[in-house]
C-alpha positions in Angstrom: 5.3 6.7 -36.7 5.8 4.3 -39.8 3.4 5.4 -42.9 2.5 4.1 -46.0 0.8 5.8 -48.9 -2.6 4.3 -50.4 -0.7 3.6 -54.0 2.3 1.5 -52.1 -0.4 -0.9 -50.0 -2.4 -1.1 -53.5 0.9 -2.6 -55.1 1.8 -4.4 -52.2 -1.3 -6.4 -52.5 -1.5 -6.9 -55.8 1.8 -8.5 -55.7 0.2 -10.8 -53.3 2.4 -9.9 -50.2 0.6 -10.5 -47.0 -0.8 -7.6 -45.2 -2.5 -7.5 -41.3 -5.1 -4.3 -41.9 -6.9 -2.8 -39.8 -9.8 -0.3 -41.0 -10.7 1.5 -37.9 -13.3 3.3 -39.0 -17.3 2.7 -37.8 -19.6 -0.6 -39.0 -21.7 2.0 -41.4 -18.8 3.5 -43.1 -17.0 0.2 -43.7 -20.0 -1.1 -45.2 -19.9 1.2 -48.2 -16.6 -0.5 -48.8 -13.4 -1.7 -47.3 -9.9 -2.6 -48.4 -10.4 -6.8 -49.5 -9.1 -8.6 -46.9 -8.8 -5.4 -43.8 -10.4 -6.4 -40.5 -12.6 -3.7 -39.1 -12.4 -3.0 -35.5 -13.3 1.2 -35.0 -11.3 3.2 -33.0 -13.8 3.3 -30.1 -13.3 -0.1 -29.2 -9.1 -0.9 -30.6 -8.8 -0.6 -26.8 -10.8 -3.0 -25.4 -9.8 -5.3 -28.8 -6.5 -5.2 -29.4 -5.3 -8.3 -27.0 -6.7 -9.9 -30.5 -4.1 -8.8 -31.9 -0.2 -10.1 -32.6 2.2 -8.4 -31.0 4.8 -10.6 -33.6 3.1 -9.0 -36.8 2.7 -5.7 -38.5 -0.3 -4.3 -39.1 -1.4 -1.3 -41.3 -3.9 1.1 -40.3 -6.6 2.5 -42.3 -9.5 5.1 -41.8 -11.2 7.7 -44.1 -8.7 10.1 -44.4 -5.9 9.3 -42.0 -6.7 11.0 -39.0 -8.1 8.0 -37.1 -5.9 5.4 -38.4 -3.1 8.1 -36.9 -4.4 7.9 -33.4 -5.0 4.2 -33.6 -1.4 3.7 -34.7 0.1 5.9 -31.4 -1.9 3.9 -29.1 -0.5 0.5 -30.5 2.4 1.9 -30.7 2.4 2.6 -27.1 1.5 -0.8 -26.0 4.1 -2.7 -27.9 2.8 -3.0 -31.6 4.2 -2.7 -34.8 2.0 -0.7 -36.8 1.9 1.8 -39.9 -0.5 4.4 -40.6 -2.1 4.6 -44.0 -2.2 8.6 -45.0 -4.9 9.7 -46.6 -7.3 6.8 -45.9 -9.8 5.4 -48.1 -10.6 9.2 -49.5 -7.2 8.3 -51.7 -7.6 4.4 -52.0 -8.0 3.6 -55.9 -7.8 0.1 -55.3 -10.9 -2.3 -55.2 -13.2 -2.5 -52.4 -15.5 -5.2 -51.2 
């Protein structure tokens, strides 16, 4: 599995590139802040949601400490998706939140 470290999507982003993210972690806990731009759909329902997403695209992963965003990125994986896991989650993201 493809990962990526909180400081290398931070820079990423703040040189503008484009990034598909996914924070997989539940309504309540995205609501006390979430990577700008990151979709949230939790892990309890990627499942039944991910026909929303494109198979052509990479997306990165995100949870609170990595361990969600993990399992989230093996079952996309299995299905045909190109994703990477963010380790550490948000518990290491210094980057603004919205």
């Amino acid at each position: 599995m493809k990962q990526i470290t909180p400081a290398d999507v931070e820079q990423k982003l703040s040189a503008k590139e484009e990034l598909q993210l996914i924070d997989v972690r539940e309504t309540d806990e995205v609501a006390q802040g979430k990577i700008p731009g990151a979709q949230n759909i939790p892990l309890g329902l990627l499942e039944f949601r991910m026909h929303e997403l494109d198979k052509k695209k990479e997306y990165t992963l995100v949870c609170r400490s990595g361990g969600r965003s993990g399992m989230a990125a093996e079952l996309l994986d299995r299905n045909g998706y190109h994703v990477i896991n963010m380790t550490g989650g948000m518990l290491k993201w210094n980057g603004p939140t919205e």
